[in-house]
N, C-alpha and C positions, 0 to 999 in steps of 0.2 A: 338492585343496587342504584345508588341515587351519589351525585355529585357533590362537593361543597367546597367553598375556598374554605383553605387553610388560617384560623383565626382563634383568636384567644378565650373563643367559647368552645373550640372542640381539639383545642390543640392538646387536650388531657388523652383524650379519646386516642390522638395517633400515635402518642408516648406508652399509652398503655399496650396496645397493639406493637409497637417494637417490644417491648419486653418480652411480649408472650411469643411473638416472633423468633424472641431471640434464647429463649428458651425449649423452643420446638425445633427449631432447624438452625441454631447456630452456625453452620458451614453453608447457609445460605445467605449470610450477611455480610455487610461489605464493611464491616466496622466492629474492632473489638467489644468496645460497650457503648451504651447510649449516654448522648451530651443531652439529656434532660435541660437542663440550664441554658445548654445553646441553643438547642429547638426554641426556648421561651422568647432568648432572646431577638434571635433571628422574626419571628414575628413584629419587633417593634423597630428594627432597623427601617433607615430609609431606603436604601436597596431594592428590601425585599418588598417597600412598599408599592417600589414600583413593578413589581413581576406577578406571579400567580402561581402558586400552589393549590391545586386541588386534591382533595380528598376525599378517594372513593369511599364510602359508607355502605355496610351492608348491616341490617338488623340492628342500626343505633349504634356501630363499633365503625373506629374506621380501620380500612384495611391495605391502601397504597395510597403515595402519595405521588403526582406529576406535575414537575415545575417546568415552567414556563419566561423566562428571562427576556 
């Protein structure tokens, strides 16, 4: 498992991975459906510019995300 900030080359990756997330273990999410479109945006906010999101990546998929404020 390898590290990565969260960014608009792999932010597909972590979208894709909630779906499937949320398709596997639904009663393990903390949210009805995924804001695809928020996620995107939320990466170009100034806010977020200044915090850190990383993104665990296993086998080229990502699979958690840990923000840091």
């Amino acid at each position: 498992m390898y590290f990565e900030r969260l960014n608009e080359q792999n932010v597909e990756q972590y979208i894709d991975y909630l779906k499937l997330a949320m398709q596997q273990e639904p009663d393990m999410m903390t949210v009805e459906e995924i804001d695809e479109e928020g996620i995107r945006t939320r990466l170009r906010d100034s806010f977020y510019e200044k915090s850190t999101s990383i993104l665990a990546m296993e086998n080229n998929e990502g699979r958690y995300l840990i923000s840091a404020y």
